[in-house]
N, C-alpha and C positions, 0 to 999 in steps of 0.2 A: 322414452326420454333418452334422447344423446349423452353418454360419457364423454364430456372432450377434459382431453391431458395436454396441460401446461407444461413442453419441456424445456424453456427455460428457465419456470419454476423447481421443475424437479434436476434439474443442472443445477443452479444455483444454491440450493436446499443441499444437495451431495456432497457438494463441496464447502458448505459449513459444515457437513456430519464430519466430511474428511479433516477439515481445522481441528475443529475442535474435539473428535476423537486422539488426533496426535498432540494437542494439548495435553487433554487426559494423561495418554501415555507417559508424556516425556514429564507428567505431576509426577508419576508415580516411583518414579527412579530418585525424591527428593524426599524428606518427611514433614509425615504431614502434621502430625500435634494432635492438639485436642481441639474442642467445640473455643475454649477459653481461652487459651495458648496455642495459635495455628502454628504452621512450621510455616519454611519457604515451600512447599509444593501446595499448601491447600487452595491460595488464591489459584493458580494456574487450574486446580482441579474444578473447580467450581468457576470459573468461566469457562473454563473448555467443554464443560459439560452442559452450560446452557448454552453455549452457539450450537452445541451437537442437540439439543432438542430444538432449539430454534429453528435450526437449519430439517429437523424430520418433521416438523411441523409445515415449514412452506413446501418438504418434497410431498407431504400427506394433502396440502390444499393445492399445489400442483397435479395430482393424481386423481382428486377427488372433485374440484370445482376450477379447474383450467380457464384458460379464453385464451381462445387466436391470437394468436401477435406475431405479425410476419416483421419479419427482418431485413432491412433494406443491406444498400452493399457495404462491405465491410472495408471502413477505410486502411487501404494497409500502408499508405504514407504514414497516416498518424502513427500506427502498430508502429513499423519500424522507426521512427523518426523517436519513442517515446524510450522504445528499446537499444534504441542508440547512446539516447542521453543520459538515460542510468547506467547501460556499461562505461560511458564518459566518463563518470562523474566516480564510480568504485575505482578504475582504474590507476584515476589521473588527482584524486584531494589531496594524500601524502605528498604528490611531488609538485602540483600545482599551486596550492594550497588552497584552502575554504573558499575565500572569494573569488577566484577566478571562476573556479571549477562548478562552486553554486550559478554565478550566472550566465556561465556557458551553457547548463544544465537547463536552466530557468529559462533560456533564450531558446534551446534546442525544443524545449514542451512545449512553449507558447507558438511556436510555430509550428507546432505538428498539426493545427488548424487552417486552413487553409482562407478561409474566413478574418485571419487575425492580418492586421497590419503591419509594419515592419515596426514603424514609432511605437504601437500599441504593448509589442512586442518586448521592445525594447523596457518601457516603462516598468514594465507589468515584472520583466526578469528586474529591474532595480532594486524594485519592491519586494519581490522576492529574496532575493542576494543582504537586502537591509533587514529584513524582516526574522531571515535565516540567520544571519551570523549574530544577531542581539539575543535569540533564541536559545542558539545551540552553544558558541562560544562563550558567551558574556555571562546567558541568565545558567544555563548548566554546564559550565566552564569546560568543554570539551575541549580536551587538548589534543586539538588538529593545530597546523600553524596557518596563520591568517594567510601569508603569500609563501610559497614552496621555493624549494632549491631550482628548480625549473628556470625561475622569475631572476635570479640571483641575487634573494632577500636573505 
């Protein structure tokens, strides 16, 4: 009987060990309490340590019961076009502000498919930008400002 290995399972399994091993970590520089009385590091410890089994568990069923899966081509518009939009977006919220910058952002990723249509496009970033700023501004009052110095608000 054939051994076949799963190496995007064990790619993907790796890199939850690596997560959530640096979870672990960065718990343990925090305290942690008791079973009754956690501190702040215990939650952090205790999920980072089950992505870190989770994750030796899919590299152990990637190793031990694999299956083929080839890989078609790797679109690298999207890659870049998604990697564009998030450095957009850290760059440019302080001086842009929230809404702009969410749906530039929101516009830049829906169209890293090529498949998407420009209206669809558009909708889908509204939605987004409305969805985002009730979210983050409103319901967890993050104090970004809605339109930036940029804008001359």
């Amino acid at each position: 009987m054939e051994r076949r290995r799963s190496f995007p399972d064990v790619l993907a399994g790796g890199i939850f060990v690596l997560i959530g091993g640096a979870f672990v970590l960065g718990s343990l520089g925090y305290e942690l309490g008791t079973p009754l009385r956690m501190g702040p590091g215990a939650f952090p410890l205790l999920v980072g340590a089950t992505v870190a089994l989770l994750g030796l568990a899919i590299v152990v069923k990637g190793l031990i019961a694999g299956e083929v899966v080839s890989f078609g081509p790797i679109p690298w518009r999207a890659v870049a076009v998604i990697v564009l939009a998030v450095l957009f977006f850290g760059f440019t919220v302080r001086r842009l502000g929230f809404v702009p910058t969410s749906a530039v952002t929101a516009l830049l990723t829906t169209l890293a498919s090529s498949r998407v249509r420009l209206l669809t496009a558009v909708a889908v970033a509204a939605g987004l930008t409305v969805a985002s700023t009730l979210i983050f501004v409103v319901g967890l009052q993050l104090r970004i400002p809605l339109w930036g110095p940029w804008l001359g608000f």
